[in-house]
C-alpha positions as CSV (number, residue, x, y, z in Angstrom):
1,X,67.8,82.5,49.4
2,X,65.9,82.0,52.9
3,X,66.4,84.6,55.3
4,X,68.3,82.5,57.8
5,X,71.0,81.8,55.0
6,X,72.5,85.0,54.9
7,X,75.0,85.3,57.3
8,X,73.5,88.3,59.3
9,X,77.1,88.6,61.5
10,X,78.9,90.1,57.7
11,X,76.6,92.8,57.9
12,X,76.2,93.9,61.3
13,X,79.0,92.8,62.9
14,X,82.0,93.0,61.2
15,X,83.9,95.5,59.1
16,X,85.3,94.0,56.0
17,X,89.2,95.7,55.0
18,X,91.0,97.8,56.5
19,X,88.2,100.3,57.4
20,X,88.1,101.2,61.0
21,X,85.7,103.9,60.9
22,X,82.6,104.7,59.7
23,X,80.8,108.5,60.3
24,X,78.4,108.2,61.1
25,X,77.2,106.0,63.5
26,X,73.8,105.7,61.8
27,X,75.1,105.5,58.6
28,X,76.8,102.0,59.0
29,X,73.9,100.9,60.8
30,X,72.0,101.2,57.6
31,X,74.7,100.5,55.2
32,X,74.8,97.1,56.7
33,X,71.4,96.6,56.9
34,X,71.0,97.9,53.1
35,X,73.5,94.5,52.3
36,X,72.0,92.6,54.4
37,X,68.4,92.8,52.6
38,X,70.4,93.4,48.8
39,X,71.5,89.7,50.3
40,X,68.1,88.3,50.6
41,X,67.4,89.1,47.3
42,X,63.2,89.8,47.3
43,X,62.6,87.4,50.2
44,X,61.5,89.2,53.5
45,X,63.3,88.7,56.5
46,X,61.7,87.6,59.8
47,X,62.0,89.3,63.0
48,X,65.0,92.0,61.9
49,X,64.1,94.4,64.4
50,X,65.2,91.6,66.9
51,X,68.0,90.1,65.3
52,X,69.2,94.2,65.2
53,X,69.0,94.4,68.7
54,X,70.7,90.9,69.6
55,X,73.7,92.0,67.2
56,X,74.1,95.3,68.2
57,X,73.2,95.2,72.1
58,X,75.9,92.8,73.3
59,X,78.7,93.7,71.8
60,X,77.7,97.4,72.9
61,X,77.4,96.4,76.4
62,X,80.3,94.5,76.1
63,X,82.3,97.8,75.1
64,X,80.9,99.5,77.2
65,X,82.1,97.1,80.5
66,X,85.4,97.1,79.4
67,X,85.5,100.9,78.7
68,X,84.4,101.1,82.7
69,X,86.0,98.2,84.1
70,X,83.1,96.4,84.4
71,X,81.9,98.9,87.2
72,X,77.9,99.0,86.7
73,X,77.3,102.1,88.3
74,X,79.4,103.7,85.9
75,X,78.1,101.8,82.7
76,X,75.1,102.4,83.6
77,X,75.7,105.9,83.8
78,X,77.3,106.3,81.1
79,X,74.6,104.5,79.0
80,X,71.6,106.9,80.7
81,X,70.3,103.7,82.0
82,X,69.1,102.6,85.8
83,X,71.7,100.0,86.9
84,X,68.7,97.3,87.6
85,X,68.2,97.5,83.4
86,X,71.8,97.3,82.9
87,X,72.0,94.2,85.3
88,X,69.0,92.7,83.5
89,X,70.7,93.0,80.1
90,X,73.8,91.8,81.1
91,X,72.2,89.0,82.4
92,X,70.5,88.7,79.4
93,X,73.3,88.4,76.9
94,X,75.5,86.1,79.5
95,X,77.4,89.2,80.5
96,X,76.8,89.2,84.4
């Protein structure tokens, strides 16, 4: 199976069931990254720090808009981060 079969959204993305939840935060980061390479089965996957970041990043940003009403100064407060980065990320991912 090549690494750009396995549908990397399953693992990272979604929760499968009725499960809201999962405690804690790190833990489901690497119980969906411990399927997602079970998936490859041997092969190594290319670029997974990456493709961690793009999943992960722009839903959390979205989240994180909504959660402030898309005011910037307060998202980027409330992520620790200046509000050029935020602006720069947003931008990034097709949020501005």
């Amino acid at each position: 199976m090549a690494h750009s079969a396995v549908n990397k959204s399953d693992h990272l993305g979604k929760h499968k069931g009725t499960e809201r939840r999962c405690e804690p935060f790190g833990a489901c980061i690497e119980a969906a990254l411990a399927r997602y390479l079970e998936d490859l089965n041997g092969h190594r996957p290319l670029g997974l720090y990456k493709m961690v970041m793009q999943e992960v990043e722009r839903p959390f940003l979205e989240m994180v808009m909504r959660h402030t009403r898309s005011n910037q100064s307060q998202a980027a407060e409330l992520l620790g981060i200046n509000r050029n980065t935020l602006r720069k990320k947003l931008k990034m991912h097709g949020l501005d």
